[in-house]
MARMAR-389152 format. One record per atom (N, C-alpha, C, O): x, y, z; residue in three letters. Coordinates in steps of 0.1 Angstrom, whole numbers, plus 5000, padded with zeros to 4 digits. Example, Ala and Ser with C-alpha at 12.3 -4.5 7.8 and 13.67 -1.06 7.14 Angstrom:
! residues 2
513249435078ala/512349555078ala/513249675078ala/514249675085ala/512849785071ser/513749895071ser/512950005079ser/513450115080ser/
***
This chain:
! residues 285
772460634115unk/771560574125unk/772060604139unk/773360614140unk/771160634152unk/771660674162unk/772060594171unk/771260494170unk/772960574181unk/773560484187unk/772760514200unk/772460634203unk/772460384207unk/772160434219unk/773360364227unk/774060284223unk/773460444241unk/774460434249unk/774160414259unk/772960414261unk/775060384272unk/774760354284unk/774160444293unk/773360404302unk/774660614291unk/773760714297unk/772460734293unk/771660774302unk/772060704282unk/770560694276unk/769760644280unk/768660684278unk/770160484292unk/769260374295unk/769360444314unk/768760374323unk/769960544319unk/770160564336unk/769460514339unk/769660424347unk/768260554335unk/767160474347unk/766560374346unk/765560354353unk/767260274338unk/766860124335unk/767860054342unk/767959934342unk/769160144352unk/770360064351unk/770260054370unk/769760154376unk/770559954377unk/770559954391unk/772459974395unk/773559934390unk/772260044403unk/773760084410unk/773859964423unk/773059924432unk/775259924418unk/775759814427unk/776059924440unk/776560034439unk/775459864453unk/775559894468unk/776859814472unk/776859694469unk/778159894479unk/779459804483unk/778759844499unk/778059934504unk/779559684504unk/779659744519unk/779659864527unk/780359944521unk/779259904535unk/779060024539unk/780460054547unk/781159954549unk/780960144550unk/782160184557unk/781860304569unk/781260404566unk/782260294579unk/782360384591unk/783560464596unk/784760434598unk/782760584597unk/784160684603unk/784760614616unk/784260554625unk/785760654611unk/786860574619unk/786860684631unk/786660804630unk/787060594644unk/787160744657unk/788360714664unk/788660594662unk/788960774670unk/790860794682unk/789760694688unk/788560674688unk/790660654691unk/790360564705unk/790260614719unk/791160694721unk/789460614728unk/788760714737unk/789560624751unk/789660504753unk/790360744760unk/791160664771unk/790760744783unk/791560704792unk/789960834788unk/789760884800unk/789060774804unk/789860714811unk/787860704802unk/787160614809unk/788260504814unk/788160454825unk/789160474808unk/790060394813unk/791160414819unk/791760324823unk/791660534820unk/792960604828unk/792360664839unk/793060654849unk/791260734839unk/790760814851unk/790460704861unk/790360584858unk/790260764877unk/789460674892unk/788360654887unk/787560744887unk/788160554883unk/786660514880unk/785660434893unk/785860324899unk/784460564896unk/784060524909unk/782460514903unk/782060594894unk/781460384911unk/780760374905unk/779460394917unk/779360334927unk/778360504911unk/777160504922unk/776860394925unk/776960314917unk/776160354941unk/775460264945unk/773960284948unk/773560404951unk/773060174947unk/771960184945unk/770960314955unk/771160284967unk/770260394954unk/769760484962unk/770860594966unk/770560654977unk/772360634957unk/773060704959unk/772860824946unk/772660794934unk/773060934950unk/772761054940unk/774161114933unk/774261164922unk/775461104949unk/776461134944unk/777961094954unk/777761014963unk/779161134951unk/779761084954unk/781061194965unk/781861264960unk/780961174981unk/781961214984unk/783161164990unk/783161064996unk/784461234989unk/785461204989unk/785961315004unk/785661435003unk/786361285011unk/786861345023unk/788661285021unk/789161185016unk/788961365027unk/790661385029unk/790961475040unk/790561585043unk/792061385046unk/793161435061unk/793861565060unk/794961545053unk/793761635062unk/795161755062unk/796261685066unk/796061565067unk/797561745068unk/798661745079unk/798761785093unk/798161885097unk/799461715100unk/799661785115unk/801461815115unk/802061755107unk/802161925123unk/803561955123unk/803661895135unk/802861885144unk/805161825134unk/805661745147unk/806761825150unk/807361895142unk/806961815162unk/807361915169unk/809261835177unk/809461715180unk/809861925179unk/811361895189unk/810661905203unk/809861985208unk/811061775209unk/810961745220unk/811861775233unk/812861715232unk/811761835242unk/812761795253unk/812761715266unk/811961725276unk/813761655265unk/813561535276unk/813061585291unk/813161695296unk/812461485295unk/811261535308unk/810261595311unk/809661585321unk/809961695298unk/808861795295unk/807661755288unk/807861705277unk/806861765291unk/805461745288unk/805261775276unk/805361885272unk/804661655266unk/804561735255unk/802761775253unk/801561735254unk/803361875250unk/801561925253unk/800962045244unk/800162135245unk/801762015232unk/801462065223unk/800361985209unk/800761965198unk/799661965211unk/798361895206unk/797861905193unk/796961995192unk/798161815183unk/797861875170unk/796061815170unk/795461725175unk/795761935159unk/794361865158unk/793861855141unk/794161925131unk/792961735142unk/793261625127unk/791961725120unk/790861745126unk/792461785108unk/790661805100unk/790861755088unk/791861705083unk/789161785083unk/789561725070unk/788661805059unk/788061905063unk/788661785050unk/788061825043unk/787561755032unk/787661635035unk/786861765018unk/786161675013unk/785261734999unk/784561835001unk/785361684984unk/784461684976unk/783561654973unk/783461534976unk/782461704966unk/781161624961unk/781261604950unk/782061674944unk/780461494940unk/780761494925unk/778961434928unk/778461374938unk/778661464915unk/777461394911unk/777361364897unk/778361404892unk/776561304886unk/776661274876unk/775261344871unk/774361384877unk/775561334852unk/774561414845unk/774361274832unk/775361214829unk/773461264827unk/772961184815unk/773361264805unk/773461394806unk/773861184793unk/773861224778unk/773661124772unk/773661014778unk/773561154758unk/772861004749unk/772861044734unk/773661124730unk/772361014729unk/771861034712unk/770660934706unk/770360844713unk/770160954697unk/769160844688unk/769660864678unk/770360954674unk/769160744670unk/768760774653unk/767460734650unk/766960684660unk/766860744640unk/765360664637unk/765760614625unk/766260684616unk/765560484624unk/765560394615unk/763760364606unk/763160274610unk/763260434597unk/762260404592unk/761760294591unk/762460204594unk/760660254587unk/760260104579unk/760560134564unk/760660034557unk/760660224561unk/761360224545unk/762160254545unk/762560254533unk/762960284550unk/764660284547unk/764960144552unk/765560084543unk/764660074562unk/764859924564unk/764459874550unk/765259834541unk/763459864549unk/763459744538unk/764259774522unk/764259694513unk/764659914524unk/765559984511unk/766859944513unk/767659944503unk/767359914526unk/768759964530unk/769659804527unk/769259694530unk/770559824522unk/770959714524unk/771959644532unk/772259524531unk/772559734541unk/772959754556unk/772259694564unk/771059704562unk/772659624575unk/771759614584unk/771359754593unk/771959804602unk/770359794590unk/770459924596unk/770559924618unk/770960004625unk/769859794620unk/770259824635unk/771659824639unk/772259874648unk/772159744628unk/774159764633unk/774659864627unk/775559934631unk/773959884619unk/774660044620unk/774560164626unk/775360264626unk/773160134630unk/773060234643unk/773760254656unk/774260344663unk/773560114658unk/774760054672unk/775760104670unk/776160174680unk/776660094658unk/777860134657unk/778260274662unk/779060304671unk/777360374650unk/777460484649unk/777060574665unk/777760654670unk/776060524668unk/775860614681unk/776760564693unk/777160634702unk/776860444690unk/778160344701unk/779660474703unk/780260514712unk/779760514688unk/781160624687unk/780960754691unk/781760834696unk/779960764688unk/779060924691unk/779460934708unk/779961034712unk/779060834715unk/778560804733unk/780460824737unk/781260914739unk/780560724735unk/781960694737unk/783060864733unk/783460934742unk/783160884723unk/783961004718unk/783561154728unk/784461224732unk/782161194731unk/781661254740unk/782161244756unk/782161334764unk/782861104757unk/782661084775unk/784061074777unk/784461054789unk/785061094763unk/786361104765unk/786361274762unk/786961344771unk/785961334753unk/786261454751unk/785661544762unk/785961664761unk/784761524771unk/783961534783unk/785861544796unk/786161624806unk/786361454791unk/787661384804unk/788761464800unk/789561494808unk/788861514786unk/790161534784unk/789961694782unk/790961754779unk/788761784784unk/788661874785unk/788561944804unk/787762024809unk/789361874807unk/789361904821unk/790761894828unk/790961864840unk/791661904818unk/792861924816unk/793562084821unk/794262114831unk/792862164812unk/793262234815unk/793162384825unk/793562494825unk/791962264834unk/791662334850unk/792662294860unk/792662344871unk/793762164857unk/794762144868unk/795162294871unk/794862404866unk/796062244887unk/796562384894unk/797862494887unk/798262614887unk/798162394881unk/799662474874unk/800062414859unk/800362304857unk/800062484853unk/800962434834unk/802362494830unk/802962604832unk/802662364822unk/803562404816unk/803762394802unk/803562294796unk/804362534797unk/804162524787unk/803362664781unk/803262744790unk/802962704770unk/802462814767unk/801962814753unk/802362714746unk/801162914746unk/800462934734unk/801762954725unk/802563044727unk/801762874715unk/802662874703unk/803862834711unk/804762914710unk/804162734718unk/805662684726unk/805362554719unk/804162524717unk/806562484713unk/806562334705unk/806862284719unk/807562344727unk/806062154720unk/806462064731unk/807661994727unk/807761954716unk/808661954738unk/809361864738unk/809861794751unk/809961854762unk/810261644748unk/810561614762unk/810961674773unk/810761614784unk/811561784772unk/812461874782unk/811261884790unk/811161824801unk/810261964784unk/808962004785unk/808361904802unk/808061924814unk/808261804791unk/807861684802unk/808361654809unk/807661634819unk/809861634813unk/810661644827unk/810861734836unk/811361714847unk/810261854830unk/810061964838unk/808561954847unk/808462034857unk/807461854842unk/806661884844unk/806261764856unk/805361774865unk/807161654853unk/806861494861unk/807761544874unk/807461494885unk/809061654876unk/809961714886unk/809161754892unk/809261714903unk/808061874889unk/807261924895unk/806461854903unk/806361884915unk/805861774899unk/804561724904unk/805861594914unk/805261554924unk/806961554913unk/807461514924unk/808061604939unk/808361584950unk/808161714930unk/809061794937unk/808261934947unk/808862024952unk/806961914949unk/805862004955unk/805361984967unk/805461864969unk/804862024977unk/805061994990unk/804161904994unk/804261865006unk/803161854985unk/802761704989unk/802961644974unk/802161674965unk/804061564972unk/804261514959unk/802661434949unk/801561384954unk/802861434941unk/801961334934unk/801861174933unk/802561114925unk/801461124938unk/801560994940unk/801660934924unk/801160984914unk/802660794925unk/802860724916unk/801760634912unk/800660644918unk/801760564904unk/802460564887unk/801460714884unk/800360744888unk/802660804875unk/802160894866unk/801560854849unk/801960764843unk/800460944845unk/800860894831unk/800361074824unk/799861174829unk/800661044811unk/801161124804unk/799761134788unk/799661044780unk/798961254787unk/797861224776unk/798161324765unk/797561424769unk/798361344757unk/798961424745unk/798761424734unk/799361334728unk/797861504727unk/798061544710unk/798761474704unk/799961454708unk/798261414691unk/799161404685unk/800261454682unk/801461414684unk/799861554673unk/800961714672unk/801861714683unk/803061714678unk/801961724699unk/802961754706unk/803461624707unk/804761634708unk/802961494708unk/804161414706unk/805361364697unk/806461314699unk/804361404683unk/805361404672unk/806561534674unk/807061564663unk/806961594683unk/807761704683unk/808861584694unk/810061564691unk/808361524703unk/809261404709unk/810161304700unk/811261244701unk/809261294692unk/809461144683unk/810761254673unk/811961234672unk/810061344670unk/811361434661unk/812961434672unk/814061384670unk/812361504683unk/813661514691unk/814661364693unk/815861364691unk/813861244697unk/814961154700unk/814861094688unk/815961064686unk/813961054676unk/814160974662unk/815261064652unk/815561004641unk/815561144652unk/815661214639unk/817661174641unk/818261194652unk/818061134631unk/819461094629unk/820261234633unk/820161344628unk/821261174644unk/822261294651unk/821361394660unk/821861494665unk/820061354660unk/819161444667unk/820261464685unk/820961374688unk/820161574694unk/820961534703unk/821361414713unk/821061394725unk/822161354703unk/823561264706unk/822461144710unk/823061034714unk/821461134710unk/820860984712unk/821760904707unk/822560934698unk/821660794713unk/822360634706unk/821560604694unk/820360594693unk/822760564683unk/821460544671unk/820960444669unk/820360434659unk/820960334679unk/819960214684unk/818560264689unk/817460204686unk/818660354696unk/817460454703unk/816760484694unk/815660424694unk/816960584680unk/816960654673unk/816260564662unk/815160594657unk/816760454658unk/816260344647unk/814560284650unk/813560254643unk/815060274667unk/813660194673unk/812560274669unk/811660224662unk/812560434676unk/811860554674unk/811160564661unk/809960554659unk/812160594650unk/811960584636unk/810660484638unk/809460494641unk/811560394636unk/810560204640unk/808660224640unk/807760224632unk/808860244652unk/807560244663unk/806860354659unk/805760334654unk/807160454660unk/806960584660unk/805960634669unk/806560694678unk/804360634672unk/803860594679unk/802760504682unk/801860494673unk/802660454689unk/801660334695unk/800360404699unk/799360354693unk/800160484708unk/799460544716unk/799660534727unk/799060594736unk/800760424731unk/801360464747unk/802760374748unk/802960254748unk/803660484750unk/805260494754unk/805260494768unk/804260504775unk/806660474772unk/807160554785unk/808060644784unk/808860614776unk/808160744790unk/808760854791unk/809260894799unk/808260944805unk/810560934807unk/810860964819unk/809860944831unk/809361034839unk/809660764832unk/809060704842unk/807460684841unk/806760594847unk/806860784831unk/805560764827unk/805160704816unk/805860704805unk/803960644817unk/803160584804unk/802560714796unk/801860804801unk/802960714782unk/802660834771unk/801260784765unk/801660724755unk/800260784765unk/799060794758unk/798360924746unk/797761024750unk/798660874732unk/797960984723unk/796561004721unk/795960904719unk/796161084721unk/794461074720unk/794361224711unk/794961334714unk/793661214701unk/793261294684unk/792261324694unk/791961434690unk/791261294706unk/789961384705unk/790461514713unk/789561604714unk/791461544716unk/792361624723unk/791661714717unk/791461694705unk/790861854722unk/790361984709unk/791762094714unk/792662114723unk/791362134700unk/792562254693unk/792062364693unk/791062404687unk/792862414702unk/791762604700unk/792062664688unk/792862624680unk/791362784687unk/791862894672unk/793162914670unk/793662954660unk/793862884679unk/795462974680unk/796362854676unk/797562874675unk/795662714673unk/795962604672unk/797062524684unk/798062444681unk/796562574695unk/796862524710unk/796362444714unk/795162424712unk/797062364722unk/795962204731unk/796662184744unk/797862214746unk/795662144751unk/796462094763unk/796561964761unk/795761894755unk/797461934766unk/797661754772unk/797861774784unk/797761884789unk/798461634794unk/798561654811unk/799361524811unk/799461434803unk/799861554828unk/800761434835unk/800061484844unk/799561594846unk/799961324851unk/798761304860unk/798961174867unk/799561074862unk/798361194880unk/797961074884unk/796861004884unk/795961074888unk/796560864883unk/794660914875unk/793360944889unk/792160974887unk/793860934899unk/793161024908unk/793161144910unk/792661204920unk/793961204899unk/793561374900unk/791861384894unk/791061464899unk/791361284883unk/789961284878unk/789661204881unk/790461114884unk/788161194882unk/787061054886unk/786061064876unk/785661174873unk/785760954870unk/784760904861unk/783760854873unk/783760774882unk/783060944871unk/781860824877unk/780560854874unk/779960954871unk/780360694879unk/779460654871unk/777960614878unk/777860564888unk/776960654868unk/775760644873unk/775460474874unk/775460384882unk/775160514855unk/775160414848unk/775860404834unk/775760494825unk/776560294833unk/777360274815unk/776160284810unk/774960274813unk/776960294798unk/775860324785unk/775160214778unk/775660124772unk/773460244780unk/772760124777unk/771760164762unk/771260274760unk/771660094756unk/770860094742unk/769660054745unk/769359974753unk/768760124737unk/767660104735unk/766960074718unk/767460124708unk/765859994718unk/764960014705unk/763659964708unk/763259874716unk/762860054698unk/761660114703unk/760760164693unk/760760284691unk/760160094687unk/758960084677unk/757960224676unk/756960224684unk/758060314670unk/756860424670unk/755960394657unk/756460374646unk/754560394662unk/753960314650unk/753260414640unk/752760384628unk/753260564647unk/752560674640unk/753860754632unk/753760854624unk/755360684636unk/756260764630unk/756960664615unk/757560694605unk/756360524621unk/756260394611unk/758060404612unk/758660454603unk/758660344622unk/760060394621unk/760360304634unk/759460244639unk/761660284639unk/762460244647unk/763360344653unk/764460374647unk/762860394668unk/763960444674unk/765160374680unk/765160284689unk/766260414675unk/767260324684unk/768360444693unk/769160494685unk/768360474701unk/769660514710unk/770460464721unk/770660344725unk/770760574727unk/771960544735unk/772160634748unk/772060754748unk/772460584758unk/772160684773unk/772760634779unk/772760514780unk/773660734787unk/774860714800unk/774560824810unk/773960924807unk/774860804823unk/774660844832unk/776160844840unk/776660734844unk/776760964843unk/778060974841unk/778561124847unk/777961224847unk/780061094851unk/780261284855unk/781761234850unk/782161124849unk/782561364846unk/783561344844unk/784761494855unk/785161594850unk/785061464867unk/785061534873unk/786661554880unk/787161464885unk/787261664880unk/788461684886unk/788361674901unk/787361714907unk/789561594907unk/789461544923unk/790361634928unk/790061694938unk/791261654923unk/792761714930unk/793361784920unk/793661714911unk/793661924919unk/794062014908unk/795761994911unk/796562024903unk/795961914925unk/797661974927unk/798561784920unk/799661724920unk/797261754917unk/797461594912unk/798361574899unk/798861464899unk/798661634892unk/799261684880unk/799961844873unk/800161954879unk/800061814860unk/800761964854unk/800061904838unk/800361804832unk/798962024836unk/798662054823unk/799962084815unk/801062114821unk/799862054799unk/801062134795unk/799762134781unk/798962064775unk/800762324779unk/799762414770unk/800662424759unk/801662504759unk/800262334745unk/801862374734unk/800762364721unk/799662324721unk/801962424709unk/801162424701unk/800962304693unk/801862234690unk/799662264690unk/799462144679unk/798662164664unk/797662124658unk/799662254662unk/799262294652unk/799362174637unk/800262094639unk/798762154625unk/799062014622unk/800362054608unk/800562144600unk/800961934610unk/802561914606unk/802061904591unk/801161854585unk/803061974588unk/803961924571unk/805061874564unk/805361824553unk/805661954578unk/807261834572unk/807961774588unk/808961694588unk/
***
């Protein structure tokens, strides 16, 4: 006699739907580390004027000083550009879905907007004026003290607080240098913590705040820039933050939902920091 079995009946059988799950995204930090300057109403864009220097001069007593410096200035423009995304939500996938499908739209294009307006910030890295570092060089702290020296040590210094934006990959080469037991002569209280912590997404480091960010892109050669900076070397600015829409098409029998920012992501001062160019290539031991 033949048995019947559970693959026999497939299409009598309904498949349990679990919660839905979302790709997970880095956490996006130019909008929040960069000068964030925001258009005013009937404004198209944004300029920035700046003082030169004048030379002061040795004086001698009784003598006329009559040597007369004169003030210029000079100055940038930035203006802003729109980006956005949609999805279309059907009337039959709604009533199929067992998701709320407008939160998951929200969600998904929410990360889409966002991940764009940091990788938009952090790809302007490596137009500063000077880098350190090079294709296939492992970063290490040295690295970085060579780089926060510079940017103090130049004939119009960088103004304070610095901070510091990096690959994962090049920080894990830090965390190796001061974590790793007998690594050079650290205190092994230092060394335990390191282990410990490992990273957060933001340390201090020879005076600066360390921030990791994964949307960091990796060229072919498996190279990235990171930077020390001050965050008026870039300006965020802003049209408009990013606003959502939804919007009924009745011939498409569907629901548009997206997402639109109005936005520039723009370098102010190239002499404001030091790119640093190392490899991040991804680890195995």
């Amino acid at each position: 006699m033949p048995n019947t079995t559970a693959t026999d009946l497939t299409n009598g059988q309904i498949a349990m739907v679990g919660q839905a799950r979302y790709t997970f995204e880095h956490k996006t930090l130019c909008t929040n580390i960069f000068k964030k300057v925001t258009l005013g109403p009937g404004e198209k864009s944004h300029y920035i004027p700046k003082f030169g220097r004048i030379t002061a001069n040795d004086l001698t007593d009784g003598i006329d000083m009559n040597e007369a410096q004169q003030l210029a200035i000079t100055g940038s423009t930035h203006t802003t550009d729109e980006a956005g995304c949609k999805v279309i939500i059907t009337k039959k996938l709604r009533a199929q879905l067992k998701e709320d499908g407008y939160k998951a739209a929200g969600i998904v294009i929410g990360n889409a907007i966002r991940k764009k307006m940091d990788e938009d910030g952090l790809g302007l890295f490596s137009g500063l004026d000077t880098s350190v570092g090079g294709a296939g060089t492992t970063f290490s702290y040295d690295y970085l003290r060579a780089a926060v020296s510079q940017c103090y040590a130049q004939s119009e210094p960088v103004p304070l607080p610095l901070c510091t934006v990096l690959h994962p990959n090049h920080y894990d080469a830090v965390v190796n240098d001061i974590g790793s037991p007998g690594a050079n002569n650290f205190p092994q209280d230092m060394q335990k913590e390191y282990m410990k912590m490992y990273f957060r997404g933001r340390d201090k480091l020879w005076g600066t705040d360390i921030y990791v960010d994964g949307n960091i892109s990796v060229d072919a050669s498996d190279d990235a820039y990171g930077a020390v900076f001050h965050p008026s070397a870039f300006i965020y600015l802003v049209g408009w933050e990013p606003e959502t829409w939804v919007e009924y098409d009745g011939s498409l029998r569907g629901w548009e939902i997206g997402i639109v920012s109005d936005y520039g992501m723009v370098e102010e001062d190239g002499t404001y920091g030091r790119s640093l160019y190392f490899d991040a290539s991804t680890l195995t031991s």
